[in-house]
C-alpha positions as CSV (number, residue, x, y, z in Angstrom):
1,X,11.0,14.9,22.3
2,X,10.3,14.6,19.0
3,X,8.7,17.2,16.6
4,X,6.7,18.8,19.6
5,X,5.6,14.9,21.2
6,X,7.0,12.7,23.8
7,X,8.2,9.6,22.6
8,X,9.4,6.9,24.9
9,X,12.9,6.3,24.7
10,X,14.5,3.2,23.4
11,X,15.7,2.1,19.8
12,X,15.8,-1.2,17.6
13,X,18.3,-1.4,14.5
14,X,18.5,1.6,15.1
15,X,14.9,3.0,15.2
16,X,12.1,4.0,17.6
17,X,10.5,1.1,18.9
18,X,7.2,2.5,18.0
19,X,8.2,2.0,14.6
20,X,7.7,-2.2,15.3
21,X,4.5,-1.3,17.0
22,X,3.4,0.2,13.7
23,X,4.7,-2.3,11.6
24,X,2.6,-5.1,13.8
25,X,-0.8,-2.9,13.3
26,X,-0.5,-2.7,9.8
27,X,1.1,-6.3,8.9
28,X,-2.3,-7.7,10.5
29,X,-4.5,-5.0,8.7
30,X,-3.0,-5.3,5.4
31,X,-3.1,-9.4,6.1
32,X,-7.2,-8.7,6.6
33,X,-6.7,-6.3,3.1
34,X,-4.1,-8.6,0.7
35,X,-6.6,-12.2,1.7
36,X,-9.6,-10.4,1.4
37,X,-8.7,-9.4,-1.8
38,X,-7.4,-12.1,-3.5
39,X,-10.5,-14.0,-2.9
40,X,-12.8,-10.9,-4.2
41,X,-12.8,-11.8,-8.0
42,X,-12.2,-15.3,-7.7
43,X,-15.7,-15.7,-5.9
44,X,-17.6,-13.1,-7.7
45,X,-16.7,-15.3,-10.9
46,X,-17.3,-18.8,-9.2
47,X,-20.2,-20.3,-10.5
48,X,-23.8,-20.7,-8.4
49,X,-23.9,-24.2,-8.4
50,X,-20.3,-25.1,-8.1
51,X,-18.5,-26.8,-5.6
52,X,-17.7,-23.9,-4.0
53,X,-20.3,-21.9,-5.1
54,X,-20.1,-18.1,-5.6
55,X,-22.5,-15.0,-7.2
56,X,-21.4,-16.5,-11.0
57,X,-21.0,-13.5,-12.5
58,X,-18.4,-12.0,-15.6
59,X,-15.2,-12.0,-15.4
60,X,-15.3,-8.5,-16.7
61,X,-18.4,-7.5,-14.2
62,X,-16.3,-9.0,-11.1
63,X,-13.1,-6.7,-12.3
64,X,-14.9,-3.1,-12.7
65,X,-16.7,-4.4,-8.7
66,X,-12.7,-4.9,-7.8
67,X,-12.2,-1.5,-9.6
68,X,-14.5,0.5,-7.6
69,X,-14.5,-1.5,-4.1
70,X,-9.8,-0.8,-4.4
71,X,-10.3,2.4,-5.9
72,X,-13.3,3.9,-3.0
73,X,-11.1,2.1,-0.1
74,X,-8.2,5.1,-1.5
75,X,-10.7,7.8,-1.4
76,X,-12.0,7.6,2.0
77,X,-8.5,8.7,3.4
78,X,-9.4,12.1,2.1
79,X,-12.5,12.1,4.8
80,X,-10.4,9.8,7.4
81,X,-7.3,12.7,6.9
82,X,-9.8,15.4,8.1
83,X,-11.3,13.8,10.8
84,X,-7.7,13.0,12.5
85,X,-6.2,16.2,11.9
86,X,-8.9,18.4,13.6
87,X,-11.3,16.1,15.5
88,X,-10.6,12.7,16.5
89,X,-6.3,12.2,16.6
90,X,-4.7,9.7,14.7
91,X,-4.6,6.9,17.4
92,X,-8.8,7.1,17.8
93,X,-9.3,7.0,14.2
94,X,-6.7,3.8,13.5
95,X,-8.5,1.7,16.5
96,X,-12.3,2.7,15.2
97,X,-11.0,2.0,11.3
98,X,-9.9,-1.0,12.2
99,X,-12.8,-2.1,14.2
100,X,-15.3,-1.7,11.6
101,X,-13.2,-3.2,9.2
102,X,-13.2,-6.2,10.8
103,X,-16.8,-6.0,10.8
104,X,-16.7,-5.5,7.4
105,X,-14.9,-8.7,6.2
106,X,-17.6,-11.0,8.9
107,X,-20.3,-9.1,7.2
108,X,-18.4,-10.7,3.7
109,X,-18.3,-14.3,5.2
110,X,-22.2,-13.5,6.3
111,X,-23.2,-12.8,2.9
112,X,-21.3,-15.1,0.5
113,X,-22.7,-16.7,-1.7
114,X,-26.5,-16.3,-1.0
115,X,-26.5,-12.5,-0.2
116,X,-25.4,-9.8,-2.8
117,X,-27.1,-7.1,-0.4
118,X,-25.2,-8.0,2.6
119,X,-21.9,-8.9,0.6
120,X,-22.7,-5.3,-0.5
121,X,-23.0,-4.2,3.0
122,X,-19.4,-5.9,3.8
123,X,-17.6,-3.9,1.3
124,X,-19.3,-0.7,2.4
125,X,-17.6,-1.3,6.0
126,X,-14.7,-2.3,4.5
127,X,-14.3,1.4,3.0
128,X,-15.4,3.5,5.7
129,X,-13.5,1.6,8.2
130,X,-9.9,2.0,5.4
131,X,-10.4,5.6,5.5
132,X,-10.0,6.2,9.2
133,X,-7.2,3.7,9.2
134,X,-4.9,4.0,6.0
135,X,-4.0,7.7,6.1
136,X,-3.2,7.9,10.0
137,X,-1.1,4.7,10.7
138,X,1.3,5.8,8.0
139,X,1.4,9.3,9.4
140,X,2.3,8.5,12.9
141,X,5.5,6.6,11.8
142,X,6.8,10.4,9.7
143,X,6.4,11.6,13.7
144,X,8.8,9.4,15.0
145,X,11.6,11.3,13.2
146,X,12.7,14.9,13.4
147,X,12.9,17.3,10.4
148,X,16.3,15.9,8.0
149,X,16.8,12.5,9.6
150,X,18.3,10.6,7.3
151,X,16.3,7.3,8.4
152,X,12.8,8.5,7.5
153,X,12.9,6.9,4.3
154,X,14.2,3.6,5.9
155,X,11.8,3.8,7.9
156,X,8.9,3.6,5.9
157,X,11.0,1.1,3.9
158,X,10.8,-1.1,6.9
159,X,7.5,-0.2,8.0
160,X,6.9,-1.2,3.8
161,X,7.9,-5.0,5.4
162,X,5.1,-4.8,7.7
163,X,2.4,-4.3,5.3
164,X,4.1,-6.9,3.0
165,X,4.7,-9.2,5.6
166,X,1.1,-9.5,6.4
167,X,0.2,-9.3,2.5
168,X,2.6,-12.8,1.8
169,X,0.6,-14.4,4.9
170,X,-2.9,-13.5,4.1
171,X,-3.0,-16.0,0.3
172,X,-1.3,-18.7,2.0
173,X,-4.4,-18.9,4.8
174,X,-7.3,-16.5,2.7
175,X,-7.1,-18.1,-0.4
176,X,-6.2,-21.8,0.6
177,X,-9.3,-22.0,3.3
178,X,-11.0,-19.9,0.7
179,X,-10.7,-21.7,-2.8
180,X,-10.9,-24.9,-1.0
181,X,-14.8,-26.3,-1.0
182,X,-14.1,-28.5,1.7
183,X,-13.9,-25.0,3.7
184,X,-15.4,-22.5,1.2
185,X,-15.7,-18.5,0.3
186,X,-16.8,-17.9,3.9
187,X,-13.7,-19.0,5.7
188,X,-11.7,-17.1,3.7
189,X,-13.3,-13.7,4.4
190,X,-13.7,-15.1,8.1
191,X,-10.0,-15.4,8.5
192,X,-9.0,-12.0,6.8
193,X,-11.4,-11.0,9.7
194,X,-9.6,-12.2,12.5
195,X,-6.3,-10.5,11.2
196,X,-8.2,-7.5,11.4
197,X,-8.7,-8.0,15.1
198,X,-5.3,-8.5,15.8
199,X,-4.7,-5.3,14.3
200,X,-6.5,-3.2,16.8
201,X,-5.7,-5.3,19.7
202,X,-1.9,-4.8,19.0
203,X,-2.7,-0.6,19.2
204,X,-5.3,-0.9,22.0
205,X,-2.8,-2.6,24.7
206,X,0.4,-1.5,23.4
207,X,0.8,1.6,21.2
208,X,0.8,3.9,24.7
209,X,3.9,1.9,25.9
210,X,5.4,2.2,22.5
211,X,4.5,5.9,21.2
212,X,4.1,8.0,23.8
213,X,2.1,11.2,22.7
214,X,2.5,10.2,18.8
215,X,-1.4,10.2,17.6
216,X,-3.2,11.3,20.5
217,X,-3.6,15.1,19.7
218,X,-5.5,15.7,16.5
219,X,-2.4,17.8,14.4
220,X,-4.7,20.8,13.6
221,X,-4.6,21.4,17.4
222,X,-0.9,20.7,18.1
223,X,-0.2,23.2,15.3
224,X,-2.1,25.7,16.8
225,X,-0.6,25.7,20.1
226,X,2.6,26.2,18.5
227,X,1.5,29.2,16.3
228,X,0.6,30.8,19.7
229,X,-3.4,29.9,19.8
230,X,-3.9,31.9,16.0
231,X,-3.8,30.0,12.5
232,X,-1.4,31.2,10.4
233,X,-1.4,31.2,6.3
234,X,1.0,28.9,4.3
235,X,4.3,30.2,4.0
236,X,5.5,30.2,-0.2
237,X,8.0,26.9,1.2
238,X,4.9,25.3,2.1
239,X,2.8,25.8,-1.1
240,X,5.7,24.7,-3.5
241,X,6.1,22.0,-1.7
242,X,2.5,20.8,-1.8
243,X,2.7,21.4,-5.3
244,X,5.1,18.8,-5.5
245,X,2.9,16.4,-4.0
246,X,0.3,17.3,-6.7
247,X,2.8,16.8,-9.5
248,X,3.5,13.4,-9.1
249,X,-0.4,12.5,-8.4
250,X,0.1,12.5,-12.0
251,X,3.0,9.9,-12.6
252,X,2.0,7.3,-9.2
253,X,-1.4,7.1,-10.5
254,X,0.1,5.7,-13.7
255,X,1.9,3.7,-11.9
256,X,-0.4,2.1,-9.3
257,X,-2.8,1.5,-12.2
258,X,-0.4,-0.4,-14.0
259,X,0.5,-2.6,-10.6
260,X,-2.8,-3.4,-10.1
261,X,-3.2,-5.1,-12.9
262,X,-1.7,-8.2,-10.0
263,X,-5.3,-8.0,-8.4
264,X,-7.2,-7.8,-11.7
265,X,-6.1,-9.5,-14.8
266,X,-2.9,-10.8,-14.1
267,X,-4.8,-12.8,-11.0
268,X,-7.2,-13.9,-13.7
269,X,-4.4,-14.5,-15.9
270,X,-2.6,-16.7,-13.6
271,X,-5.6,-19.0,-12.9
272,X,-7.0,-19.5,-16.6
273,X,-4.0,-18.6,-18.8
274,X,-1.0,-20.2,-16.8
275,X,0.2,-23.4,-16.2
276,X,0.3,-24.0,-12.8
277,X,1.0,-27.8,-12.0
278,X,4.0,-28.3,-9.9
279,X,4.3,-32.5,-10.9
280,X,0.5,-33.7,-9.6
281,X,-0.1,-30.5,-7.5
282,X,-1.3,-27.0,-9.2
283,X,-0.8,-23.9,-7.4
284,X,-3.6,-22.2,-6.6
285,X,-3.9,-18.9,-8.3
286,X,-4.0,-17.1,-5.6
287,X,-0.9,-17.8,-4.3
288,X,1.0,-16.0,-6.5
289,X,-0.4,-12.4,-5.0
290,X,2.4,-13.3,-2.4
291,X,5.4,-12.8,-4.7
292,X,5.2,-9.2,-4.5
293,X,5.0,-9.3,-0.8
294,X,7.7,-12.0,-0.8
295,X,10.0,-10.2,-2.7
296,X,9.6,-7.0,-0.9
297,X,10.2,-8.6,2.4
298,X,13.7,-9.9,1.1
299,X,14.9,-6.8,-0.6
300,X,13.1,-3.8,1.4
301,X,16.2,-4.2,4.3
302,X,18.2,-4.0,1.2
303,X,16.5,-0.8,-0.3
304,X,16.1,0.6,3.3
305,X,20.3,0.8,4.2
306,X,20.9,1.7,0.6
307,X,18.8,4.6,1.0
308,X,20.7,5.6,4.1
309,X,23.6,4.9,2.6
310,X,23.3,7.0,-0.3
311,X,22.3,9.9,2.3
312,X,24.8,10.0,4.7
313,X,27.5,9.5,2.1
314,X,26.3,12.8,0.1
315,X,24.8,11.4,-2.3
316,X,21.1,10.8,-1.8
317,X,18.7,10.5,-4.9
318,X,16.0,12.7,-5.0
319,X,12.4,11.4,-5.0
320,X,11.4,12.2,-8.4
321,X,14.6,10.2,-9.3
322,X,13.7,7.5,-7.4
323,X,10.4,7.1,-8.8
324,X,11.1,8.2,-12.4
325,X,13.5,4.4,-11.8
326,X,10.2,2.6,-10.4
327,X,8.3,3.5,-13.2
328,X,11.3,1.9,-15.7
329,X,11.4,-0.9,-13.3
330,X,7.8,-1.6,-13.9
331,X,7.7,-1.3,-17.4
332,X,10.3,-4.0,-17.7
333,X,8.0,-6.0,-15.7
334,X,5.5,-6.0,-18.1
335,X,7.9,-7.2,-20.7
336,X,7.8,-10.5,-19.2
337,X,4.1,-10.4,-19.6
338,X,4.4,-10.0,-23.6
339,X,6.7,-13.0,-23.6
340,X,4.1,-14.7,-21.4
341,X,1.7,-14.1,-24.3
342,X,4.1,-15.2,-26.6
343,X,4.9,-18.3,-24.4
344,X,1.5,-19.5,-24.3
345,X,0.9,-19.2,-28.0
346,X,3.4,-22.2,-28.5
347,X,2.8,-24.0,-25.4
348,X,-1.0,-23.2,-25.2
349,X,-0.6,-22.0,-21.6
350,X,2.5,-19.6,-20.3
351,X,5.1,-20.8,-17.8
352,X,5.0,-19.7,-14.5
353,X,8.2,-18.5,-14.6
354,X,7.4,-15.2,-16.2
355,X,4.4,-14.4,-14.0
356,X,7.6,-14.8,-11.6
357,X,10.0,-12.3,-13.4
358,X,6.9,-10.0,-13.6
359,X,5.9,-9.6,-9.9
360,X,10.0,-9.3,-9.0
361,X,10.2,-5.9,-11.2
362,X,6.9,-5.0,-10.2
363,X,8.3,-5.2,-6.5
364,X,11.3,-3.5,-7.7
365,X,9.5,-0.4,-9.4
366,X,7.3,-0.2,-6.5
367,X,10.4,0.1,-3.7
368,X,11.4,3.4,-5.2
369,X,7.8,4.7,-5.6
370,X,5.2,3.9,-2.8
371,X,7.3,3.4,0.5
372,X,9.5,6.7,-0.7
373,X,6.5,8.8,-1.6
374,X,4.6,8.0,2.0
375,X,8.0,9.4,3.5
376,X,7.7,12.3,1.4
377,X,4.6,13.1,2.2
378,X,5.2,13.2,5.7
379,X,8.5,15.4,5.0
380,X,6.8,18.6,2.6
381,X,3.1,18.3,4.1
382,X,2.3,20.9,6.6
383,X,1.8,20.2,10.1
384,X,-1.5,20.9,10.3
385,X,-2.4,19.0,7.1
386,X,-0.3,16.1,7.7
387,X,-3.1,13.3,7.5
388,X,-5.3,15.3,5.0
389,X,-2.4,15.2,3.0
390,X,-1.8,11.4,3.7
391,X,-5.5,11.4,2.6
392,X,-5.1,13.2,-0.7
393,X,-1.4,10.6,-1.5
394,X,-4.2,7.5,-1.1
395,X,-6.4,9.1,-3.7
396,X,-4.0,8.5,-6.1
397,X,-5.0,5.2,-5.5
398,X,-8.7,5.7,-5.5
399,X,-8.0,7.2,-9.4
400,X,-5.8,4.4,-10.1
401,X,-8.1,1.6,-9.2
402,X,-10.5,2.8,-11.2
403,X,-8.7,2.8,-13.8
404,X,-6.6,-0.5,-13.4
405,X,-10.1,-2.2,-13.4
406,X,-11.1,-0.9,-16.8
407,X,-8.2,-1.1,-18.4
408,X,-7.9,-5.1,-17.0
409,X,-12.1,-5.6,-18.4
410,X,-11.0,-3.7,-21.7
411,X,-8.4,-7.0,-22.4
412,X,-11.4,-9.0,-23.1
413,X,-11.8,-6.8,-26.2
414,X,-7.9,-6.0,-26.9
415,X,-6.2,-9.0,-25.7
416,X,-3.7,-9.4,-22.8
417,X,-0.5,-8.7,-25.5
418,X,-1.9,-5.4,-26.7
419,X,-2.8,-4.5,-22.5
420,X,0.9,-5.5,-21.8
421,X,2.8,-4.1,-24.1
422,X,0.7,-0.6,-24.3
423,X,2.0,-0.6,-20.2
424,X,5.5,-1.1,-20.4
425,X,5.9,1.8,-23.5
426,X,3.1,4.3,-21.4
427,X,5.2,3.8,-18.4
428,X,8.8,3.9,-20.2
429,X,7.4,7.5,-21.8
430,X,6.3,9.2,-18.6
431,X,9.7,8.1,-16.9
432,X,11.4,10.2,-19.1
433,X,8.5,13.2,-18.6
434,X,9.8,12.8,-14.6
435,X,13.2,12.6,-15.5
436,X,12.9,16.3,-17.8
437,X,11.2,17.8,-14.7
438,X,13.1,16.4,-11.9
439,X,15.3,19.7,-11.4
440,X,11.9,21.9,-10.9
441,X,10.6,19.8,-8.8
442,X,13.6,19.1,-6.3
443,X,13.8,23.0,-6.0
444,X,10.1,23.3,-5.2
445,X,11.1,21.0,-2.2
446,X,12.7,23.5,-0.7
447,X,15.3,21.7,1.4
448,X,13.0,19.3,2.8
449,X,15.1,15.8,1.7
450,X,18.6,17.7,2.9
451,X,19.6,15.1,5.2
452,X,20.8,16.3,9.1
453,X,23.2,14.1,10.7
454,X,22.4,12.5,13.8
455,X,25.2,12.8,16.8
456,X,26.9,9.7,17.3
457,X,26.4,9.0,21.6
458,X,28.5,6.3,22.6
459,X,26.0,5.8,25.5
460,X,22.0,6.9,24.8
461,X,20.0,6.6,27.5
462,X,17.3,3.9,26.6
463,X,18.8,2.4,23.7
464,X,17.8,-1.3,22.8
465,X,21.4,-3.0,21.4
């Protein structure tokens, strides 16, 4: 038993199983997510009468759509949070989310090109159906793992794989049957659909195998039965820990708007800026959306033992340390866009190979930011406001969006140098804000990263070698 739930026994590389079941539901969702959105500006910007024809619009038009469509799917959580927590359970509300998601991305292949009101319609689906799923999925895996276990941050580091694993796949099928007119827009979307499926089919037949009681009671109940039937007010440990949550909004917002900039203008960057010709064949643009996902596939296992390492060995890095690094790590990223800039000046279209270098720091930054501060969540959130608070971690994304979007439609007036470079000195500056305030904000935690270690059994019951 595990923080109040039965769990099935059993363990693989030394985790819960369910944690495998998890990464399966979201590889496929985030498959139906990545594909869907690497096609999104590409065929808003696709002219009518094309070969592949799409709703011709601006290149700045198509980015503030991208804005709002990535920055509303990160506010529904908020809404998606609530629901789980006191009504519906996590479990319910990741099989319903992903349902109408899928509906959502068929309603996209329905519409393109001829339809803006049902393409409309599509995205709406998309939204709702993201904020029953995204905040819950990522909560159930914190419930695998007692208070102090030193593998919840591998955990989500591994679980990390899953939604990059699927974000790798989804170009490689979305974007080749989609930026192909011999198949078209609509096969694209179509197949980011089917992913979606296999989503909820993976939870429907096997997550009560696999997790046992983990996301069938809604959390406001659970925690009521524990306080003895009553609600009881947060405890001074439990605000200064929320507070830490709402302290780095500030610095992960900065962050996510500055990787965003892959979906946005460095997507658009890549297909009209970039010289993509590998001898007589030339990459699609949208391929390159799966370097991130790539990369973090190869180093996550890396990040995810070094974590535990660092832990076990007395020596664990506090979160705001870890990200305070990601945001560096990012910055330096966005060096290699200047000297793309610079590149293309001489040649007249950049090299691939810093698009490359770009994405790999990117990944880098966003290792020791997004996958650590999903775990964190789970560890200073309150019981009873464990998804809400899941919820209220995706908004940072909602604002983020939004503002990646404006900032990528502003480089038609500033230039792509000028968009860079502002980045990497904006993110370089607030690195060192996290850094100053680091101390305060590790003593707000209260003791929630101190690590407890597990017993070593030289037989347990269930284990999977």
């Amino acid at each position: 038993m595990t923080n109040g739930l039965t769990i099935p026994k059993g363990e693989f590389l030394g985790h819960p199983t369910g944690l495998f079941l998890l990464f399966g539901t979201e590889m496929w969702e985030r498959f139906s997510y990545y594909g869907m959105r690497a096609l999104l500006v590409l065929s808003m910007v696709a002219a009518t009468n094309g070969a592949n024809p799409g709703f011709g619009w601006s290149g700045a038009a198509a980015l503030k759509l991208y804005a709002w469509y990535t920055g509303l799917v990160y506010f529904t959580p908020l809404l998606g949070g609530y629901l789980a927590d006191n009504y519906l359970g996590q479990r319910k509300s990741v099989i319903l989310g992903g349902l109408i998601m899928s509906g959502g991305q068929f309603t996209l292949a329905a519409g393109i090109a001829g339809d803006i009101t049902i393409f409309y319609a599509g995205l709406a689906l998309l939204i709702i159906g993201n904020g029953l799923f995204k905040p819950n999925i990522a909560t159930m895996v914190g419930d695998l793992y007692p208070e102090g276990d030193a593998r919840r941050d591998a955990a989500f580091t591994i679980f990390y794989m899953g939604i990059n694993l699927g974000a790798f796949i989804a170009p490689f099928i979305c974007s080749t049957l989609g930026e192909d007119p011999r198949f078209g827009w609509k096969f694209g979307y179509f197949s980011a659909g089917c992913g979606m499926l296999l989503s909820v089919l993976i939870q429907v037949f096997l997550s009560q195998r696999f997790l046992g009681d983990v996301g069938r009671i809604p959390a406001a109940l659970r925690c009521k039965a524990e306080a003895g039937g009553g609600k009881t007010p947060l405890t001074k440990d439990e605000r200064d820990r929320l507070k830490v949550i709402f302290m780095l909004f500030v610095f992960v917002v900065l962050f996510w708007a500055a990787f965003e900039q892959a979906g946005g203008l460095m997507n658009l960057y890549a297909s009209d800026q970039t010289d993509r010709m590998l001898g007589t064949f030339e990459v699609p643009a949208g391929w390159f959306q799966s370097l991130n996902p790539l990369f973090i596939v190869v180093l996550a296992p890396l990040f995810g033992t070094l974590w535990v390492r660092l832990a076990n060995g007395g020596k664990s890095m506090p979160t705001p340390i870890k990200m305070m690094s990601g945001l560096l790590l990012t910055g330096c990223g966005f060096l290699f866009m200047v000297a793309a800039v610079y590149s293309q000046g001489t040649r007249g279209k950049a090299g691939m190979v810093w698009l490359v270098l770009a994405y790999l720091f990117h990944t880098l930054g966003e290792l020791c930011i997004s996958p650590v501060g999903l775990s964190m969540v789970t560890k200073l959130a309150p019981l009873r406001l464990a998804s809400l608070m899941m919820g209220v971690w995706f908004l940072i994304n909602f604002v983020a969006n939004l503002l990646a979007g404006y900032i990528g439609a502003y480089a038609e007036k500033a230039g792509a140098l000028t968009i860079f470079s502002s980045l990497a000195a904006t993110l370089a500056f607030f690195a060192f804000v996290l850094w100053f305030l680091s101390g305060t904000l590790v003593d707000w935690m209260h003791g929630a990263e101190n690590v407890k270690q597990r017993p070593l059994l030289r037989a347990e019951p269930g284990r999977v070698a």
